[in-house]
N, C-alpha and C positions, 0 to 999 in steps of 0.2 A: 639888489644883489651886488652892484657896485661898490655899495658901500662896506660891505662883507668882505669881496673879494678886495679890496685894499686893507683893511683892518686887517687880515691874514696875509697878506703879501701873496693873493695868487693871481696868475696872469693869466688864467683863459678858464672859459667856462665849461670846457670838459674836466680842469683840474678840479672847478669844483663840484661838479659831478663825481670823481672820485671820491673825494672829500666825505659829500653827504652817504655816500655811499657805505665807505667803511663804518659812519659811527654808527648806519642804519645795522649794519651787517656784527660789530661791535656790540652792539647794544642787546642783539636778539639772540647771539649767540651767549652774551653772560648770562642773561636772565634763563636762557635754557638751561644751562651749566648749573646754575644755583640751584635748580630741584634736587637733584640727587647728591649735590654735595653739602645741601643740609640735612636728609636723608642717611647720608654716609657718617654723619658726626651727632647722629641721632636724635635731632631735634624734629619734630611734628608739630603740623597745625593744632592738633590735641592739646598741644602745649600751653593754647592760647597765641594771640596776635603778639601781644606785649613781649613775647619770648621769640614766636616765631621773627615776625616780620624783624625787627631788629637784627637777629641772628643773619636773616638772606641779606640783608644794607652790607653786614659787614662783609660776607662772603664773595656777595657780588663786585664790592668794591676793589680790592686789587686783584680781581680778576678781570676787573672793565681796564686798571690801567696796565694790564700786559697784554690784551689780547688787542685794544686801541693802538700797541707800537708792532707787534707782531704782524695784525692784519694790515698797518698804517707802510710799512713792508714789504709783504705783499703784493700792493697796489702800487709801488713804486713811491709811497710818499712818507719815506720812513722820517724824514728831517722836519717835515712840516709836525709831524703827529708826536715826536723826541720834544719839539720847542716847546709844543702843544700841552703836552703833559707836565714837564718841569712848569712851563707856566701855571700852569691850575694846580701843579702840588704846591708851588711859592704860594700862590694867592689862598691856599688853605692850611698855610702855615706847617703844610707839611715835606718843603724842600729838604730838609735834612735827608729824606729817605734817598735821594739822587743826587751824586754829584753833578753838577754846573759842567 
């Protein structure tokens, strides 16, 4: 855990209890969110995997990175989960979407 909590720059271990907390809270509330907004845009398992599941990846995805800085907010850690994210859209070559 030490070596976690230095690779993020956090100083105590309730901060990273918040931490784990948001992406657990982050994570289960996108994947809820994705049923009915592929639902809403009329795609079904019917459809097949190949059309579905692809379809929820992209749905779910920028809705993991708004709800990750919203909730990251919330919990008081809006600056950690801001670096957080610019960082992982850099490393996925998708920084353009946010200014620096």
């Amino acid at each position: 855990m030490n070596k976690l909590k230095q690779r993020w720059n956090i100083h105590s271990n309730w901060q990273l209890f918040v931490v784990f907390l948001v992406f657990a809270i982050t994570g289960s509330t996108a994947a809820k969110f994705a049923a009915p907004m592929t639902d809403f845009v009329g795609i079904t398992r019917e459809m097949g995997w190949f059309i579905y599941w692809p379809t929820r990846i992209l749905i779910i995805f920028p809705l993991y990175q708004v709800l990750l800085v919203l909730f990251g907010w919330l919990f008081g850690e809006f600056s950690f989960f801001w670096d957080f994210e610019k960082k992982m859209l850099r490393s996925m070559r998708l920084g353009f979407l946010i200014k620096a």
